[in-house]
C-alpha positions as CSV (number, residue, x, y, z in Angstrom):
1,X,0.0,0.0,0.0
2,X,1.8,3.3,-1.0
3,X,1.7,5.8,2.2
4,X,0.0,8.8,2.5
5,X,1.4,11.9,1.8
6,X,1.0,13.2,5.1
7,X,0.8,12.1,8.8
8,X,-1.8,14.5,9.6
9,X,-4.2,17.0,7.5
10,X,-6.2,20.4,9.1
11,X,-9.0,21.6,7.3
12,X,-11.8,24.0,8.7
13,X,-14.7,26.2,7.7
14,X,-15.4,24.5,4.3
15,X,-18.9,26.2,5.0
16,X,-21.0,23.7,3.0
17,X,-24.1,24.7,1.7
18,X,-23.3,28.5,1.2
19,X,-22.3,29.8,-2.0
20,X,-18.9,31.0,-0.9
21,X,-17.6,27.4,-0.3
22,X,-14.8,26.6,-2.7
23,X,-16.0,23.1,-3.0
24,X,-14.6,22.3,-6.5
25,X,-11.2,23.2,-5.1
26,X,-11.2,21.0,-1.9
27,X,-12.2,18.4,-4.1
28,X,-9.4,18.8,-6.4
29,X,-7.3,19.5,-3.1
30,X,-8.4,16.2,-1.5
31,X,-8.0,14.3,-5.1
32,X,-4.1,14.9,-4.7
33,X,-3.3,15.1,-1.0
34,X,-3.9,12.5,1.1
35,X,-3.3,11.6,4.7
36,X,-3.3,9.2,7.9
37,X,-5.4,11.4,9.9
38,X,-8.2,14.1,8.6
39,X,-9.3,16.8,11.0
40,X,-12.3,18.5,10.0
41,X,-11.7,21.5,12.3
42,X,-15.0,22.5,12.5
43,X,-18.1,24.5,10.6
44,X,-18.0,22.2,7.5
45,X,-21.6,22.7,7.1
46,X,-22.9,26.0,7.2
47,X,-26.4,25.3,8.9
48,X,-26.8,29.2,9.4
49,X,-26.9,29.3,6.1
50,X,-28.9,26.4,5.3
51,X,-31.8,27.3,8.0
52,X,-32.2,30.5,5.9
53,X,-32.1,29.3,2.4
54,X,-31.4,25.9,0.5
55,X,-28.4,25.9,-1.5
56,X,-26.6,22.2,-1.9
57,X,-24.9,21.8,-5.3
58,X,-23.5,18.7,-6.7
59,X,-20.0,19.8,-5.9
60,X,-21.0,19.9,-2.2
61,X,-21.6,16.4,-2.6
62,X,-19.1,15.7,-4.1
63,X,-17.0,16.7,-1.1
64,X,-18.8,14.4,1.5
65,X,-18.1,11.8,-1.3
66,X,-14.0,12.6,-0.9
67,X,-14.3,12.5,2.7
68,X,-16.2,9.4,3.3
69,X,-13.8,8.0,0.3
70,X,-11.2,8.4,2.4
71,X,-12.2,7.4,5.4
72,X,-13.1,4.2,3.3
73,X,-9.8,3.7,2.2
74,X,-8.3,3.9,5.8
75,X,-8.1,7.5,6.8
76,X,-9.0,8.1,10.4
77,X,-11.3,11.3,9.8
78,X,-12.3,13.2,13.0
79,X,-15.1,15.5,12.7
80,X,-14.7,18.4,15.2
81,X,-17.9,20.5,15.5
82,X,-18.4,24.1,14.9
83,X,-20.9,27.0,15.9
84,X,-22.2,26.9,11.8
85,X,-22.4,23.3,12.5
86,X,-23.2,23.8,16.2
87,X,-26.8,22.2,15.4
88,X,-24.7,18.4,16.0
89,X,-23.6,19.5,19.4
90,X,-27.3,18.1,20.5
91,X,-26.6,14.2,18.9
92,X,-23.1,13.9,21.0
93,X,-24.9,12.1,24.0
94,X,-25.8,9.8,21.6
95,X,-21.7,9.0,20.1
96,X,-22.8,10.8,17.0
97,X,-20.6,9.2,14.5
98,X,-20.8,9.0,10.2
99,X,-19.8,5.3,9.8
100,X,-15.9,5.6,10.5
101,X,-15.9,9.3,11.2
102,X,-15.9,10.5,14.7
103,X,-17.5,13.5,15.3
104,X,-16.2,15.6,18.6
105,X,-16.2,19.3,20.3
106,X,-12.7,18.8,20.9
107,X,-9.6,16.2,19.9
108,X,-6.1,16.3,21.6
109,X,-3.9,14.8,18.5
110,X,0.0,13.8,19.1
111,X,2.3,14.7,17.2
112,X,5.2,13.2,15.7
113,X,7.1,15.4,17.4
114,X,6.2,14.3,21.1
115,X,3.8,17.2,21.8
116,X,-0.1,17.4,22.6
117,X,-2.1,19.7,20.8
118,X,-5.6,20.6,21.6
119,X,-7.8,20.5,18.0
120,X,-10.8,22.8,18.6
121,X,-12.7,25.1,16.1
122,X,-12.3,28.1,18.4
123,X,-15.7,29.5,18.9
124,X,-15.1,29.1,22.8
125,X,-12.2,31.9,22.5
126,X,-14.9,34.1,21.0
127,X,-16.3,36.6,23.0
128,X,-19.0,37.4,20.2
129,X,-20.1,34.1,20.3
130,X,-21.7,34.9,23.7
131,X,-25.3,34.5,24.3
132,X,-26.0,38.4,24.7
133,X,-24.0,38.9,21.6
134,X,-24.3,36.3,19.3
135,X,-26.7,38.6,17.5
136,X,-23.8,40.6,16.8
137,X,-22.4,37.4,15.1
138,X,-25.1,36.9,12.7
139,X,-25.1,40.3,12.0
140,X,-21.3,40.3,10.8
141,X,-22.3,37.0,8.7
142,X,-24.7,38.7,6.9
143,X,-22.0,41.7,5.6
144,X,-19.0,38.4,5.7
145,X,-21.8,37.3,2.9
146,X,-21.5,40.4,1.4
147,X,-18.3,40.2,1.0
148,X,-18.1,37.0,-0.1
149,X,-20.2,38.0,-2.9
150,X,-18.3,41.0,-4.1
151,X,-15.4,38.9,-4.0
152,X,-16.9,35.9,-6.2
153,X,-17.6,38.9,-9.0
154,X,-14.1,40.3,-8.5
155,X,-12.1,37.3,-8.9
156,X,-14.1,36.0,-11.7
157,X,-13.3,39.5,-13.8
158,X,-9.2,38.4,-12.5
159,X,-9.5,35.4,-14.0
160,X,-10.1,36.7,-17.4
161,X,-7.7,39.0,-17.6
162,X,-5.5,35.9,-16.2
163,X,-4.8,37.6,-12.7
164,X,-4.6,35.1,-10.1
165,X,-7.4,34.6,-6.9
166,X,-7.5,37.2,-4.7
167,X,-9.3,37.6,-1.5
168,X,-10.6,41.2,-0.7
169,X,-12.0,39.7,2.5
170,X,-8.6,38.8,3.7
171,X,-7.3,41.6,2.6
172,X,-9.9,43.9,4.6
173,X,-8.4,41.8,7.5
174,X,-5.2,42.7,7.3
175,X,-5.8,46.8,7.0
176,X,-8.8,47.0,9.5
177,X,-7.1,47.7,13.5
178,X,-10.5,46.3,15.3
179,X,-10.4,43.0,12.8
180,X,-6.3,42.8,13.5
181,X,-7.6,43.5,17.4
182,X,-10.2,40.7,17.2
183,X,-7.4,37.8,15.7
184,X,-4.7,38.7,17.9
185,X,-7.5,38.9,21.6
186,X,-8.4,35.5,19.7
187,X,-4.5,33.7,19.5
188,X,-3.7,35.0,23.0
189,X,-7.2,33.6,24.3
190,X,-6.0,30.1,22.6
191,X,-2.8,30.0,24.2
192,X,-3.9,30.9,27.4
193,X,-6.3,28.0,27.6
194,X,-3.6,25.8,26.2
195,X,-1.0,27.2,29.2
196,X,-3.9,26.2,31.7
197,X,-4.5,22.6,30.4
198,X,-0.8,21.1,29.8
199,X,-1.5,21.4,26.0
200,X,1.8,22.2,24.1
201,X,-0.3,23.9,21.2
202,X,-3.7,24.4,19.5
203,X,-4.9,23.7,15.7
204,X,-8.4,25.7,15.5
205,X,-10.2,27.3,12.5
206,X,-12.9,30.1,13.1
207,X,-11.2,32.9,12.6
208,X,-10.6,32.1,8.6
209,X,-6.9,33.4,9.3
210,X,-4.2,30.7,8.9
211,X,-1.2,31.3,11.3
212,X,1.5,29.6,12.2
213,X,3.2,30.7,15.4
214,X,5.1,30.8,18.9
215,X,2.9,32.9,21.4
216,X,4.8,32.2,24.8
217,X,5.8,28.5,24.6
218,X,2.3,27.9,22.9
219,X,2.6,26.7,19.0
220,X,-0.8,28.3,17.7
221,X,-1.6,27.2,14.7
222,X,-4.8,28.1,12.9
223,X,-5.6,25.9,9.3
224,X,-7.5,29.2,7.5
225,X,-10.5,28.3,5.6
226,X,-12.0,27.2,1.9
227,X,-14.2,30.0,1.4
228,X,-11.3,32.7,1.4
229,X,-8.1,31.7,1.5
230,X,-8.1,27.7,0.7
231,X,-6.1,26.6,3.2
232,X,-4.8,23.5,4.7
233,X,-2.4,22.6,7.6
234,X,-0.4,19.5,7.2
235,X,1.5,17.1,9.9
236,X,5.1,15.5,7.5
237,X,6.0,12.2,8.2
238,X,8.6,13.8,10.0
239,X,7.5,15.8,12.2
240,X,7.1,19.0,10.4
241,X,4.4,21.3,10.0
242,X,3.1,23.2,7.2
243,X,0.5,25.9,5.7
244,X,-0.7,24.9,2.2
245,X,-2.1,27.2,0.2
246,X,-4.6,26.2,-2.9
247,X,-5.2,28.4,-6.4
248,X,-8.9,28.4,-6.5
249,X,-8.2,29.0,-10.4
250,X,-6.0,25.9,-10.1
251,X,-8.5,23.5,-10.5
252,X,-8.8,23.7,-14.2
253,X,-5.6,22.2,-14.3
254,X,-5.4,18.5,-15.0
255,X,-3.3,17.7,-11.8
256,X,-4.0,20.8,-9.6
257,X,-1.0,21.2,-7.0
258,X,-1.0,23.0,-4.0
259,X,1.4,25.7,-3.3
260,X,2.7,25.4,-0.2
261,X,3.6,28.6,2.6
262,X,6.8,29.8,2.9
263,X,6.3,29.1,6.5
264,X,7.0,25.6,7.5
265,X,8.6,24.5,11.4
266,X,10.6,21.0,11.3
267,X,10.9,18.8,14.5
């Protein structure tokens, strides 16, 4: 049996069943990158979305298809759940489980290199995900849709005059103070949980911002998102971590390849 390509893949916020999932993409992702252990890192459905309006095209299928493919084929996939797909929090008392896949609030994985990690989504670091403010939440998805939207138009006028994807979200992120503010109240709020409960780092999503990096003795390490960015954290074989970063405009390409971060910490 030829081995995986990886010890350990990260995704989150695939946001299934909203139009600003880059399904075709993880697809074509998945298609060439396999792994011993899948972490779905929370919200790969978007029930938010879903409870609003119906949207489920084939290529959304398509992706459970991959996953339950490889899960099939020997993968140990771990579902980890998150506050779009918070509406599965209510089966766990009954060991909610897709045929092989697990599905958790939280995981601890080990690493090759020796160390314990905490795998959560990360909408318990959230202070807007409080009861008295989680209207404050919805509110921001509604303009994140926006966004979303505007961005979808944007890139498709880039890709005609053969400009590669671009994310004006992310990009919004970067230049706003309160939304630089938010991540780095978010990281610290990670790590000091972490500090607190002998973990030597955390994988989470949420936040759509992937990060690798030291805070304090922590490793915080955040896997992005495939709505945005098209992201992916990796575990090597030997003991290395690494951001990959997909060309939604890639997947026309016969053997799409992901381009991996400059970023990368070895064991």
């Amino acid at each position: 049996m030829t081995r995986p390509d990886y010890r350990a893949i990260f995704i989150s916020d695939v946001h299934l069943g909203s139009a600003g999932c880059q399904a075709d993409a993880l697809c074509a992702f998945m298609k060439s990158h396999t792994s011993e252990q899948l972490y779905l890192v929370g919200d790969i459905i978007d029930g938010w979305r879903l409870r609003k309006k119906w949207y489920w095209p084939q290529a959304h299928t398509n992706v459970i298809r991959r996953i339950l493919t490889a899960a099939k084929r020997g993968t140990e996939v771990t579902y980890i759940i998150g506050n779009h797909d918070e509406f599965l929090r209510a089966f766990l008392q009954f060991r909610l489980a897709f045929g092989d896949i697990k599905v958790k609030n939280r995981a601890t994985h080990e690493g090759e290199d020796g160390k314990r990690y905490l795998v959560v989504h990360g909408d318990m670091f959230d202070g807007m995900m409080r009861a008295d403010r989680k209207w404050i939440m919805h509110l921001g998805d509604h303009a994140y849709n926006f966004l979303l939207w505007a961005n979808t138009k944007l890139n498709a006028v880039r890709r005609r005059m053969g400009m590669p994807y671009w994310s004006l979200s992310q990009a919004l992120k970067k230049r706003t103070k309160r939304a630089l503010n938010h991540i780095h109240n978010f990281e610290g709020h990670v790590a000091d949980y972490c500090r607190r409960k002998d973990f030597d780092g955390a994988i989470c999503g949420h936040i759509h911002v992937a990060e690798m990096r030291e805070i304090d003795g922590i490793t915080y390490m955040n896997d992005g998102d495939w709505v945005e960015s098209c992201t992916a954290l990796v575990e090597h074989h030997d003991g290395g971590w690494e951001l990959l970063h997909f060309q939604p405009h890639d997947v026309k390409a016969p053997e799409p390849v992901a381009e991996a971060a400059k970023m990368r910490v070895v064991a």
